[in-house]
Biopython code that builds the backbone (N, CA, C, O; Angstrom):
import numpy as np
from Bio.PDB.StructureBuilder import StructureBuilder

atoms = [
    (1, "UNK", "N", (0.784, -15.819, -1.380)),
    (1, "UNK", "CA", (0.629, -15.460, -2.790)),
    (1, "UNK", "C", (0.274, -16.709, -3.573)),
    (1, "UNK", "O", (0.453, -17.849, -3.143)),
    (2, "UNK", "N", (-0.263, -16.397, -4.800)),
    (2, "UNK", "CA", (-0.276, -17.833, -5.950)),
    (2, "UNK", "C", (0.574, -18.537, -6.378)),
    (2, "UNK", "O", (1.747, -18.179, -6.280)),
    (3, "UNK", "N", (0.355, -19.315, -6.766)),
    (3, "UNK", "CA", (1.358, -20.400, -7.202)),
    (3, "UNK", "C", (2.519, -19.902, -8.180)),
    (3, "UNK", "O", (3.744, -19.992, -8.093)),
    (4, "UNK", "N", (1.443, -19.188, -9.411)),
    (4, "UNK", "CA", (2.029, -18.456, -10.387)),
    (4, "UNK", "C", (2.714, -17.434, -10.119)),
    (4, "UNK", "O", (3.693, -17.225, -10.836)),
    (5, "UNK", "N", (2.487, -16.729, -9.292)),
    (5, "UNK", "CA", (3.310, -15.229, -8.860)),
    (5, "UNK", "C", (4.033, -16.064, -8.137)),
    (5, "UNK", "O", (5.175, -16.009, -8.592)),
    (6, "UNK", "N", (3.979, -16.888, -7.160)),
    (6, "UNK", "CA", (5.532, -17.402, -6.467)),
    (6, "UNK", "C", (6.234, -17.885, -7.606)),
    (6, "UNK", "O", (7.199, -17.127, -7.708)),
    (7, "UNK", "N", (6.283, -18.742, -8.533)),
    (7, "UNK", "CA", (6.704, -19.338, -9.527)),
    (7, "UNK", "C", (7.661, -18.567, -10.382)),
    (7, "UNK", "O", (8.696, -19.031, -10.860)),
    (8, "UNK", "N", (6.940, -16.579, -10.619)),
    (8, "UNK", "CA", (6.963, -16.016, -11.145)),
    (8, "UNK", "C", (8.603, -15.648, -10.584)),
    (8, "UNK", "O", (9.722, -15.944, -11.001)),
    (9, "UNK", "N", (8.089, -14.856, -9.437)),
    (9, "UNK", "CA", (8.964, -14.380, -8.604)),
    (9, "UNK", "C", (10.433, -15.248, -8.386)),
    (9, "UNK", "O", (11.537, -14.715, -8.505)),
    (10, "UNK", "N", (10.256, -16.448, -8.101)),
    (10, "UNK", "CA", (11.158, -17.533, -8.013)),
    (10, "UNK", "C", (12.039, -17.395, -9.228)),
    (10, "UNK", "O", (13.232, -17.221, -8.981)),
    (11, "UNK", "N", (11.706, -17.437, -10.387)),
    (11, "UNK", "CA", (12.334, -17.421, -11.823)),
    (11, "UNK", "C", (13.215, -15.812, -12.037)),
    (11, "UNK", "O", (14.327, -15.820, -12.564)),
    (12, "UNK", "N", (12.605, -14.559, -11.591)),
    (12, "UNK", "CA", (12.708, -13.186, -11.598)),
    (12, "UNK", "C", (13.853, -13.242, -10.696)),
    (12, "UNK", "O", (14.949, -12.913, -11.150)),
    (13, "UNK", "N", (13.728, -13.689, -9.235)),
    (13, "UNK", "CA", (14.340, -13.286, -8.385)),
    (13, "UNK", "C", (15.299, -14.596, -7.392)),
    (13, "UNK", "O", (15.621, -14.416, -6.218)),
    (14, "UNK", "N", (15.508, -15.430, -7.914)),
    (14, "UNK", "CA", (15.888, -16.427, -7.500)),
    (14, "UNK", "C", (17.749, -16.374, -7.007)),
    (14, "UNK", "O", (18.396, -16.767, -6.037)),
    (15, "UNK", "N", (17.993, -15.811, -8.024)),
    (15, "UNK", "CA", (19.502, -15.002, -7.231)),
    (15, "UNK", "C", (19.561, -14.976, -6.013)),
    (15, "UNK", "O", (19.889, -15.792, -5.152)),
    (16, "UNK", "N", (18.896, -13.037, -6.020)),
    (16, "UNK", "CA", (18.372, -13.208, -4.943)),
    (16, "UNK", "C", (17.862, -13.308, -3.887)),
    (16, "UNK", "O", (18.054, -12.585, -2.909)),
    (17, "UNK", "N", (17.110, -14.277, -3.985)),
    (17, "UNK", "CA", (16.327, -15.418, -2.880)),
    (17, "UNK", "C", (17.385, -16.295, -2.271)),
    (17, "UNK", "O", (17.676, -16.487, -1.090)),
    (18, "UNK", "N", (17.973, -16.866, -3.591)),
    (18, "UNK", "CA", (19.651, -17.367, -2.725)),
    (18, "UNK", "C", (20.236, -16.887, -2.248)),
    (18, "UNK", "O", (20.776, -17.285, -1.216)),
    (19, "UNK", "N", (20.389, -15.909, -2.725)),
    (19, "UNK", "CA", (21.624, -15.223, -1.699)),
    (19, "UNK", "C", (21.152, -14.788, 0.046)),
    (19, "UNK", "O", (21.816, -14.685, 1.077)),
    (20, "UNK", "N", (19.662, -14.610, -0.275)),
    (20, "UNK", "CA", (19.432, -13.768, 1.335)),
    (20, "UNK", "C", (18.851, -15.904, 1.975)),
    (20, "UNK", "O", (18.165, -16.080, 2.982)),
    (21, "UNK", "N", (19.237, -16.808, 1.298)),
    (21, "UNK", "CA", (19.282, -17.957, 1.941)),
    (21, "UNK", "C", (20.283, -18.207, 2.506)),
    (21, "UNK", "O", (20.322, -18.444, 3.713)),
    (22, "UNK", "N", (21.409, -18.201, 1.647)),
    (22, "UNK", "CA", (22.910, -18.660, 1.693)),
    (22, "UNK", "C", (23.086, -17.864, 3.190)),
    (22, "UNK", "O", (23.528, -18.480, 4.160)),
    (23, "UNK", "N", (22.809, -16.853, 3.250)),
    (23, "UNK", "CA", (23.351, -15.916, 4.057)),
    (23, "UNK", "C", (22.689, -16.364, 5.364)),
    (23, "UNK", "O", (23.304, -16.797, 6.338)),
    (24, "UNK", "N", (21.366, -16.210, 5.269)),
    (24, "UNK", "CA", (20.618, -16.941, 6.634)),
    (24, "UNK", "C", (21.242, -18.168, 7.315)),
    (24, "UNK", "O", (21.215, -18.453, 8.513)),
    (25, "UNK", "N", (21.983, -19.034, 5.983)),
    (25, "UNK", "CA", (22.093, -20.192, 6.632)),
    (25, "UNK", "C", (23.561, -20.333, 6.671)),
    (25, "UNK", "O", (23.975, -21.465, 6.418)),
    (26, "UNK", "N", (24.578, -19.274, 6.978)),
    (26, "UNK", "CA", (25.602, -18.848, 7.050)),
    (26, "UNK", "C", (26.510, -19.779, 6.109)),
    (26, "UNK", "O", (27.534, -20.338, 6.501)),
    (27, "UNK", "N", (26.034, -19.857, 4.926)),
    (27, "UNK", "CA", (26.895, -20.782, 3.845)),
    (27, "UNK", "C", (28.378, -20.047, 3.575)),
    (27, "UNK", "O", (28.551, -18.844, 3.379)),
    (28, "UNK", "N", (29.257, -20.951, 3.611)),
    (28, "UNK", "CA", (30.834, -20.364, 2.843)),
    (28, "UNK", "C", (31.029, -19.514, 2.036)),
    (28, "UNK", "O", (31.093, -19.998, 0.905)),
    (29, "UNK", "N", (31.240, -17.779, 2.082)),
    (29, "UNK", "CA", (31.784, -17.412, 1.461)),
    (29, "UNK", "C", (31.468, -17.496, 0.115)),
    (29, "UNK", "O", (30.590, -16.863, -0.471)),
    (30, "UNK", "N", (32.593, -18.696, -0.555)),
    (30, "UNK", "CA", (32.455, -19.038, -2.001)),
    (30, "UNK", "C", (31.074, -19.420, -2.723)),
    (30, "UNK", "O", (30.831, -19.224, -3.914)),
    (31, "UNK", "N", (30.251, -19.977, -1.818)),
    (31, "UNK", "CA", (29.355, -20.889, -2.303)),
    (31, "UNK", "C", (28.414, -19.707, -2.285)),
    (31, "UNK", "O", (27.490, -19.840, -3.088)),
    (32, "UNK", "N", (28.396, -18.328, -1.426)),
    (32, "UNK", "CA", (27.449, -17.539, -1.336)),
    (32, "UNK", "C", (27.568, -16.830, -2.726)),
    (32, "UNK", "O", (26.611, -16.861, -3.499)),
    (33, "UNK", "N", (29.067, -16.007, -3.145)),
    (33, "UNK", "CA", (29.053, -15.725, -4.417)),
    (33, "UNK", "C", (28.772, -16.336, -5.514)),
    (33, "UNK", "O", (28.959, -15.635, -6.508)),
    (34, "UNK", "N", (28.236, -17.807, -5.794)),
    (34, "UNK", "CA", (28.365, -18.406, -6.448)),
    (34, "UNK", "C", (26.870, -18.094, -6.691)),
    (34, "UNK", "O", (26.748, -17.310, -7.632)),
    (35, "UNK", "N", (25.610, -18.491, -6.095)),
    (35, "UNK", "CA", (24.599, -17.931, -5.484)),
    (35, "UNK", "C", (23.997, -16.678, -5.986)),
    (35, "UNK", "O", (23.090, -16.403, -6.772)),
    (36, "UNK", "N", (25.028, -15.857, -5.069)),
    (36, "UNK", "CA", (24.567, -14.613, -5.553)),
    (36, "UNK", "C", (24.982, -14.066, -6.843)),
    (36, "UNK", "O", (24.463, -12.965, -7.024)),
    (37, "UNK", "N", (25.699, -14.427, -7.756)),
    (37, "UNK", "CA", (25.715, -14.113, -9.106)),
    (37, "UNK", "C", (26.568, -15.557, -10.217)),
    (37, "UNK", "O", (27.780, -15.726, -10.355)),
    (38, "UNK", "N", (25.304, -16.484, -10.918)),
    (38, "UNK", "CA", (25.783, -17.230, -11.551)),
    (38, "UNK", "C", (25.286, -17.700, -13.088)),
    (38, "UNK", "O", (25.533, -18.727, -13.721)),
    (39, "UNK", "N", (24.421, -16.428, -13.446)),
    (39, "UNK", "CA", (23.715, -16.621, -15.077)),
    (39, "UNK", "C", (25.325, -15.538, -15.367)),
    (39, "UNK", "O", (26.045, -16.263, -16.054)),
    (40, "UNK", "N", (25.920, -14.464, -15.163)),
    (40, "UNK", "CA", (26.216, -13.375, -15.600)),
    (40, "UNK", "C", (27.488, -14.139, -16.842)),
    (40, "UNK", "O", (27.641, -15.343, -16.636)),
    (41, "UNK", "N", (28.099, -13.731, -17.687)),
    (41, "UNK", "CA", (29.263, -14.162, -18.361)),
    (41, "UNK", "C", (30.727, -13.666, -16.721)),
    (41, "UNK", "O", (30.978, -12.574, -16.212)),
    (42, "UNK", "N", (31.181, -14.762, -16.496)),
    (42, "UNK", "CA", (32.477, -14.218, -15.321)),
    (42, "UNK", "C", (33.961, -14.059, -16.362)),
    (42, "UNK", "O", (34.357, -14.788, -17.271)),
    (43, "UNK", "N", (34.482, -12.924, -15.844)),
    (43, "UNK", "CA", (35.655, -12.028, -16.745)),
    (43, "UNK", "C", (37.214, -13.797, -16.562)),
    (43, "UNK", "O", (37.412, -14.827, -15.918)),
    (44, "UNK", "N", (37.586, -13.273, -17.248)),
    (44, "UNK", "CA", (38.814, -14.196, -17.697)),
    (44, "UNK", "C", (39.570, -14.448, -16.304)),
    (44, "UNK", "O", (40.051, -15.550, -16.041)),
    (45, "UNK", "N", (39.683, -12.757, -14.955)),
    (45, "UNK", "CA", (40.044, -13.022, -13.721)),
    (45, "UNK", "C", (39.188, -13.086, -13.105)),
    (45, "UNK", "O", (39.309, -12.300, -12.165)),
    (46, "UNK", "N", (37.944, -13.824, -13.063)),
    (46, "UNK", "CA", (36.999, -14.017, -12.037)),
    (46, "UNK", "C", (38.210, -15.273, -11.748)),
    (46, "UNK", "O", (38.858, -15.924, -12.567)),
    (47, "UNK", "N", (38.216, -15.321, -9.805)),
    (47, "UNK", "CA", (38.667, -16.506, -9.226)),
    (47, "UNK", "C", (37.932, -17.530, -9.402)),
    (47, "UNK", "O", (38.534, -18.593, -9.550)),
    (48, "UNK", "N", (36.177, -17.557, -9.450)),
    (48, "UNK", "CA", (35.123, -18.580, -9.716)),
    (48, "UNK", "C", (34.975, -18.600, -11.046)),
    (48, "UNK", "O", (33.798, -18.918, -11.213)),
    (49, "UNK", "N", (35.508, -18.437, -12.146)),
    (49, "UNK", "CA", (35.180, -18.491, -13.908)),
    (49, "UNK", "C", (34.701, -20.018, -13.373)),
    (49, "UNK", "O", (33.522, -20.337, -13.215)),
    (50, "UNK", "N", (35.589, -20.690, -13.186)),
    (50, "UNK", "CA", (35.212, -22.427, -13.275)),
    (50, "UNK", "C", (33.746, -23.266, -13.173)),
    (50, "UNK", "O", (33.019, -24.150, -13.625)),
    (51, "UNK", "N", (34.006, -21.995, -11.983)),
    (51, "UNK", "CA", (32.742, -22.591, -11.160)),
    (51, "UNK", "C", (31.533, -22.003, -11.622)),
    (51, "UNK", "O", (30.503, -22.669, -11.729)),
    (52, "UNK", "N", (31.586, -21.005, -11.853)),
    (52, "UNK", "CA", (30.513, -20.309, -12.308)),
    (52, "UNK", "C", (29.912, -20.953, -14.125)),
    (52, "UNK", "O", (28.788, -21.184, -14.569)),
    (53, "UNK", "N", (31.341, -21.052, -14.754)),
    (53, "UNK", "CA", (30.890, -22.201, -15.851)),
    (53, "UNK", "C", (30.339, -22.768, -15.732)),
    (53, "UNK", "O", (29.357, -22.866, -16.468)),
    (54, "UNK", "N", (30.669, -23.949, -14.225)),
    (54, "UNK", "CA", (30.327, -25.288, -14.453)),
    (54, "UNK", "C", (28.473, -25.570, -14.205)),
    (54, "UNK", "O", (27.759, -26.460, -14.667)),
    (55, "UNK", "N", (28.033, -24.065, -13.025)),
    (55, "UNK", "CA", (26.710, -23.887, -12.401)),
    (55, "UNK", "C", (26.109, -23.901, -13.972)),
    (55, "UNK", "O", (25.250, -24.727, -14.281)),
    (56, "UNK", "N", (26.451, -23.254, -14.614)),
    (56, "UNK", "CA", (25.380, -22.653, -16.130)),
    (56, "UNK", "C", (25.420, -24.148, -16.970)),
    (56, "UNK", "O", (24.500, -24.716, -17.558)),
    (57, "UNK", "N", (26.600, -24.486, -16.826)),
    (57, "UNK", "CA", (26.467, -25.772, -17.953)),
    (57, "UNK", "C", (25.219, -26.652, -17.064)),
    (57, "UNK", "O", (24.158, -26.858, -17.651)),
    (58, "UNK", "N", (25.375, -27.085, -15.830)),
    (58, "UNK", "CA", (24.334, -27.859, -15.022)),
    (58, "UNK", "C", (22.882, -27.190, -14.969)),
    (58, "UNK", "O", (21.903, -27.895, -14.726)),
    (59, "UNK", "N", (22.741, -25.600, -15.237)),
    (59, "UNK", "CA", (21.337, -24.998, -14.864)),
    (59, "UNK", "C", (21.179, -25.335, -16.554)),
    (59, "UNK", "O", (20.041, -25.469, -17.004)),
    (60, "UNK", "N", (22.220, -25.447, -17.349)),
    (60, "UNK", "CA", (21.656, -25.876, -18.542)),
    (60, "UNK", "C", (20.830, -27.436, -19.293)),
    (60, "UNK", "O", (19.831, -27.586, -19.996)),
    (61, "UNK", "N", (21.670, -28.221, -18.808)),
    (61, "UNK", "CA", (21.453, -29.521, -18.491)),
    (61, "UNK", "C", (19.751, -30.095, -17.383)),
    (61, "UNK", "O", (19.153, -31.169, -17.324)),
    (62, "UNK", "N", (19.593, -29.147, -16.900)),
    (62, "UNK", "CA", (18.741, -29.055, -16.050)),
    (62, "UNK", "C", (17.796, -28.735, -16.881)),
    (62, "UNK", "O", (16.871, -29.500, -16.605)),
    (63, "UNK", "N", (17.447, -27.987, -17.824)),
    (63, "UNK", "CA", (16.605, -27.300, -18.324)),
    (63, "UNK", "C", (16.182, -27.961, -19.444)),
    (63, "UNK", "O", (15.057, -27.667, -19.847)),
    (64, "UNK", "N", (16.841, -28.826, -20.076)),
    (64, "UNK", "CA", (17.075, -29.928, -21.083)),
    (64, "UNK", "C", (16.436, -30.853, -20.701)),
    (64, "UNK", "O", (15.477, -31.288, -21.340)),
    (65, "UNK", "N", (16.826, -31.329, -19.610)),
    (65, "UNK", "CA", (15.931, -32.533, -19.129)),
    (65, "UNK", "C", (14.800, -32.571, -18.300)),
    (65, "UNK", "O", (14.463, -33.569, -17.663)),
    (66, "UNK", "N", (14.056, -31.210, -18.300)),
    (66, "UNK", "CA", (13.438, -30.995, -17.677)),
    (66, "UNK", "C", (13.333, -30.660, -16.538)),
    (66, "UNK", "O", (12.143, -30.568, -16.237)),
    (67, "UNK", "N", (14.013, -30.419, -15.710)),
    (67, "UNK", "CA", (13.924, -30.347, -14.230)),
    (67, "UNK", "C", (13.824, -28.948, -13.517)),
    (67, "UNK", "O", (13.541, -28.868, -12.322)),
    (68, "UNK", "N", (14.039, -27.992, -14.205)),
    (68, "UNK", "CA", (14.189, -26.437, -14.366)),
    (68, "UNK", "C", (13.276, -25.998, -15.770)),
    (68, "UNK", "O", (12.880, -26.777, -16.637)),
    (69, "UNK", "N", (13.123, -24.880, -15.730)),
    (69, "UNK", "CA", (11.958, -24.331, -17.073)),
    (69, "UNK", "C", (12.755, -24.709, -18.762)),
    (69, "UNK", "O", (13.770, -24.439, -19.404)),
    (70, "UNK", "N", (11.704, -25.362, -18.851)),
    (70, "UNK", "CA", (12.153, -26.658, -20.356)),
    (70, "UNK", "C", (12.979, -25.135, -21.906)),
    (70, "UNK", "O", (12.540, -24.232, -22.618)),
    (71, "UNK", "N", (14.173, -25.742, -21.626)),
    (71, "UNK", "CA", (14.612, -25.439, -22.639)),
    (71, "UNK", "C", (15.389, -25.937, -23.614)),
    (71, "UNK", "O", (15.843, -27.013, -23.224)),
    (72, "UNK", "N", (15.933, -25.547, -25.195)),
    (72, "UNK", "CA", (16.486, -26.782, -25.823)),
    (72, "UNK", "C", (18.115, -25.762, -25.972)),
    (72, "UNK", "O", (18.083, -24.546, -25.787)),
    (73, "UNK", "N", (19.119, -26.324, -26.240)),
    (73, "UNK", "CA", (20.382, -25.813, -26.478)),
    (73, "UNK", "C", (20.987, -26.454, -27.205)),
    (73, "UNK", "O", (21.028, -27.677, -27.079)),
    (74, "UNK", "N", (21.666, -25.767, -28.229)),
    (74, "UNK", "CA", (22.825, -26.574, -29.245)),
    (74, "UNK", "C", (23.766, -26.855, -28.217)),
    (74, "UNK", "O", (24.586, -25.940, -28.290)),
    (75, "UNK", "N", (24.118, -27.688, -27.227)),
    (75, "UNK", "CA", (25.141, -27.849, -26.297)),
    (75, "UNK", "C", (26.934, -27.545, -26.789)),
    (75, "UNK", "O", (27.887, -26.787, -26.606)),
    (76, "UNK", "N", (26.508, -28.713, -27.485)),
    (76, "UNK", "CA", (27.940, -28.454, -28.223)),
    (76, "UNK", "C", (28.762, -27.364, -28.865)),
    (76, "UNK", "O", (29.964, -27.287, -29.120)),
    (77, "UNK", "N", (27.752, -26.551, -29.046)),
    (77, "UNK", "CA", (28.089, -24.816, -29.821)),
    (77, "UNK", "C", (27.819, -23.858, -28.348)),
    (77, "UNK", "O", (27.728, -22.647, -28.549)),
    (78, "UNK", "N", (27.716, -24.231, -27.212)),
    (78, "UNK", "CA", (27.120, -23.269, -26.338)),
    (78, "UNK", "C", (28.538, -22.554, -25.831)),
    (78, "UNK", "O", (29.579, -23.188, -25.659)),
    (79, "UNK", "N", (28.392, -21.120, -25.621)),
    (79, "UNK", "CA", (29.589, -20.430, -24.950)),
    (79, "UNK", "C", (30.153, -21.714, -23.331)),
    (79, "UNK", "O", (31.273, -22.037, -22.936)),
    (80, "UNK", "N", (29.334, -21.936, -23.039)),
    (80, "UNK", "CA", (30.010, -22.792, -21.667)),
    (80, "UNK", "C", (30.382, -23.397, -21.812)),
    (80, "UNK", "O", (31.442, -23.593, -21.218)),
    (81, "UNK", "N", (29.988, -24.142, -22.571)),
    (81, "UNK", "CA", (31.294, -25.661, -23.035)),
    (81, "UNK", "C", (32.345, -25.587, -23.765)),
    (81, "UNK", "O", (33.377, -26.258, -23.769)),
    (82, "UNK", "N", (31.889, -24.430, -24.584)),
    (82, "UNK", "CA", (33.064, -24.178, -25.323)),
    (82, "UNK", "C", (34.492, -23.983, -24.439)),
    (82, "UNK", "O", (35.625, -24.449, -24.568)),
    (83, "UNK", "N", (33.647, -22.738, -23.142)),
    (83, "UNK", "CA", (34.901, -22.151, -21.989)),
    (83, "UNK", "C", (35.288, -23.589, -21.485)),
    (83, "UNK", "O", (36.492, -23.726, -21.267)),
    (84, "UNK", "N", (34.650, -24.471, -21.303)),
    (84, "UNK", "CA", (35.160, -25.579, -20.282)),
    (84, "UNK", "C", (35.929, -26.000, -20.561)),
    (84, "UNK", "O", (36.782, -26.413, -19.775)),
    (85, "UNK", "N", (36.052, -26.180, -22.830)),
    (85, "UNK", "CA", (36.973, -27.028, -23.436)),
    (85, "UNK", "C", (36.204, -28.681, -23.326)),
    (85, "UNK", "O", (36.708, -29.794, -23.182)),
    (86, "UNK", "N", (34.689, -28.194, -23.476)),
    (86, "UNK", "CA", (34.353, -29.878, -23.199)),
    (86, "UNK", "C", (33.960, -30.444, -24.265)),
    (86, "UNK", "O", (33.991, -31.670, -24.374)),
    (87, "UNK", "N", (33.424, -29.456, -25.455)),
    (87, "UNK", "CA", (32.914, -29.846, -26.412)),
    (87, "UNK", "C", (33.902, -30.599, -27.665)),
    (87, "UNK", "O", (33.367, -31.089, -28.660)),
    (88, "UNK", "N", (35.421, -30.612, -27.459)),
    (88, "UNK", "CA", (36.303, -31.453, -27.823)),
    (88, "UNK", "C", (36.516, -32.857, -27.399)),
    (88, "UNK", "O", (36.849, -33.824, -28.084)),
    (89, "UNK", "N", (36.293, -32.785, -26.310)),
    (89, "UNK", "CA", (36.246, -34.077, -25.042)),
    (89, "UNK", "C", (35.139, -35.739, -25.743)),
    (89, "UNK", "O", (33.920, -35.910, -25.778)),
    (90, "UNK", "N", (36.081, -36.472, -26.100)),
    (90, "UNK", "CA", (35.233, -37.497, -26.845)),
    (90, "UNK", "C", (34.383, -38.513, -25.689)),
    (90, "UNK", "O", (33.541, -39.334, -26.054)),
    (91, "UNK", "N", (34.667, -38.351, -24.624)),
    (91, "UNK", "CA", (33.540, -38.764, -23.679)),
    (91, "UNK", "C", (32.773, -37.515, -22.983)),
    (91, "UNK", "O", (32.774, -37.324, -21.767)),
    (92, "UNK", "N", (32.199, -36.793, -23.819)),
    (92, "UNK", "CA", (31.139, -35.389, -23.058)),
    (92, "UNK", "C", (29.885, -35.922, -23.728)),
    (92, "UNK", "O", (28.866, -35.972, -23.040)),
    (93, "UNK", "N", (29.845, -36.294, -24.894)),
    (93, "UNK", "CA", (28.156, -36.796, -25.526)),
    (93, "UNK", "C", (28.494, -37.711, -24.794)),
    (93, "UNK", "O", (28.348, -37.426, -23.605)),
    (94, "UNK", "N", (28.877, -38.672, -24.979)),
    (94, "UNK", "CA", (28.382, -40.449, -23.924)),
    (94, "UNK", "C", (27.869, -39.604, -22.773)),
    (94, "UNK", "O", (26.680, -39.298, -22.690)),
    (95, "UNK", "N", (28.877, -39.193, -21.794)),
    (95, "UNK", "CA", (28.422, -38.374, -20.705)),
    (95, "UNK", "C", (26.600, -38.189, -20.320)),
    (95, "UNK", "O", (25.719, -38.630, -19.582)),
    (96, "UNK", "N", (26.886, -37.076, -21.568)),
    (96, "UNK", "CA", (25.454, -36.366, -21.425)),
    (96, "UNK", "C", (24.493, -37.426, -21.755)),
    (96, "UNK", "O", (23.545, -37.425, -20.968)),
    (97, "UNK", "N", (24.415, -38.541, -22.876)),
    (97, "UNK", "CA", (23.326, -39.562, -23.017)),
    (97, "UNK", "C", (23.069, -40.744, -22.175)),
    (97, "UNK", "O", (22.342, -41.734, -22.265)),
    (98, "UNK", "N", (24.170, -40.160, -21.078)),
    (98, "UNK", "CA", (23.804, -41.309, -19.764)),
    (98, "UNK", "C", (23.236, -40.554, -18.849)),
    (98, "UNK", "O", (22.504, -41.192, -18.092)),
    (99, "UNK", "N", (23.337, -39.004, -18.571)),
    (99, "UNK", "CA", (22.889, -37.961, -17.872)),
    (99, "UNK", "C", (21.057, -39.150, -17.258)),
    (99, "UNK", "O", (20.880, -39.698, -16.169)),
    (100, "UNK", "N", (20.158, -39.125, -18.405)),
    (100, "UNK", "CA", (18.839, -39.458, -17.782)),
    (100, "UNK", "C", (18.937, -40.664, -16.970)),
    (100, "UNK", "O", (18.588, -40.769, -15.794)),
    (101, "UNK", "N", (19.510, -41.674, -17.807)),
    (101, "UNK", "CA", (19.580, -43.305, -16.972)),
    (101, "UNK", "C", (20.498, -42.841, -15.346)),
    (101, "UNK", "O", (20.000, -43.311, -14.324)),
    (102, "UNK", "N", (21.177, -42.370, -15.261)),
    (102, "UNK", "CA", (21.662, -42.138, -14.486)),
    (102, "UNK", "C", (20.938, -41.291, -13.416)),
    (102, "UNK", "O", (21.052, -41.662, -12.248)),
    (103, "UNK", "N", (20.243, -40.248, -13.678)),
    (103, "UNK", "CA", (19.066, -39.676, -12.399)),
    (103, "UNK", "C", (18.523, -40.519, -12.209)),
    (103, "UNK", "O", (18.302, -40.834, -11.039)),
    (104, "UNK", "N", (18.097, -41.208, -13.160)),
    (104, "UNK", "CA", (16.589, -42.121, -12.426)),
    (104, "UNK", "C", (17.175, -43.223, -11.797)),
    (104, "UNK", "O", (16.423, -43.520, -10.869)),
    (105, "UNK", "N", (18.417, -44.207, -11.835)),
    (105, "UNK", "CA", (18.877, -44.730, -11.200)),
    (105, "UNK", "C", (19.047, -44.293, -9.207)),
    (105, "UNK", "O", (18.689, -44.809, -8.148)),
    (106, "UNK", "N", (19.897, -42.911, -9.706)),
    (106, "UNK", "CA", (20.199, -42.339, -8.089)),
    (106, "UNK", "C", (18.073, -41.977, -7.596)),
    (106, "UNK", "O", (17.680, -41.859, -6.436)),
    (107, "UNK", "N", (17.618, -41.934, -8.217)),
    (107, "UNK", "CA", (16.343, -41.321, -7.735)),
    (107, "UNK", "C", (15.865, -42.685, -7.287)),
    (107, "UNK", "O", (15.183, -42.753, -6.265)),
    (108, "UNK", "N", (16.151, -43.713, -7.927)),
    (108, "UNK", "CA", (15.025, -44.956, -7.450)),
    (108, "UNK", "C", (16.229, -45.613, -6.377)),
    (108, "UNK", "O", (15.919, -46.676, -5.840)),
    (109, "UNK", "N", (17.343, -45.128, -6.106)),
    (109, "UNK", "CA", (17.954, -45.182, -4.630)),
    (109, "UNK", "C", (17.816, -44.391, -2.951)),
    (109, "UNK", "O", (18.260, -44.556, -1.815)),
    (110, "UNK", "N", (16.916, -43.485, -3.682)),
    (110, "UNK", "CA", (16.242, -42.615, -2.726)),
    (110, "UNK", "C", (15.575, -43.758, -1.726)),
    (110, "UNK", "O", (14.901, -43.411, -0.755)),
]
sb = StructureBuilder()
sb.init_structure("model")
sb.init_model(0)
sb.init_chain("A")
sb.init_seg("    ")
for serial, (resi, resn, name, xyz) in enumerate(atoms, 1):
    if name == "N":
        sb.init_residue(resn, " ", resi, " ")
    sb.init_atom(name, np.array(xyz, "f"), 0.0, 1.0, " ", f" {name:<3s}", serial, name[0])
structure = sb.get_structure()
């Protein structure tokens, strides 16, 4: 197929695509649910709330800095951080404004 329809598809169906990966490549359990459902809001007794937070705050962060399909977010007002309790946290901006120096560091250790 094209670039664009894989691209397409990838963005549509990327769940999943993970999940029938995870599974091929007999990943843990946890890491498969994680996978197979991690945009959705997870209920107050999801056992993964945490985790599933923490995937969206990073697919968010990702998307910010480009590395995933470019998007912008009030971070600090976002439902995920709010759940994390990070947006109180007086080292979460430093954090995040070291986020770039810090890829390109680990990248030029590649």
């Amino acid at each position: 197929i094209d670039l664009d329809t894989f691209e397409y598809l990838c963005h549509e169906s990327h769940q999943e695509f993970g999940e029938l990966v995870a599974e091929a490549w007999n990943l843990p359990t946890k890491t498969k649910a994680l996978i197979a459902d991690h945009h959705g809001e997870p209920t107050a007794d999801d056992p993964l709330r945490t985790e599933r937070l923490r995937l969206q705050l990073a697919n968010m962060v990702c998307e910010m800095l480009g590395y995933a399909s470019p998007a912008a977010y009030d971070l600090l007002n976002a439902r995920v951080v709010k759940a994390l309790g990070l947006a109180e946290r007086r080292d979460f901006l430093p954090f995040l404004a070291s986020l770039p120096n810090r890829i390109e560091e680990a990248v030029a250790e590649v």
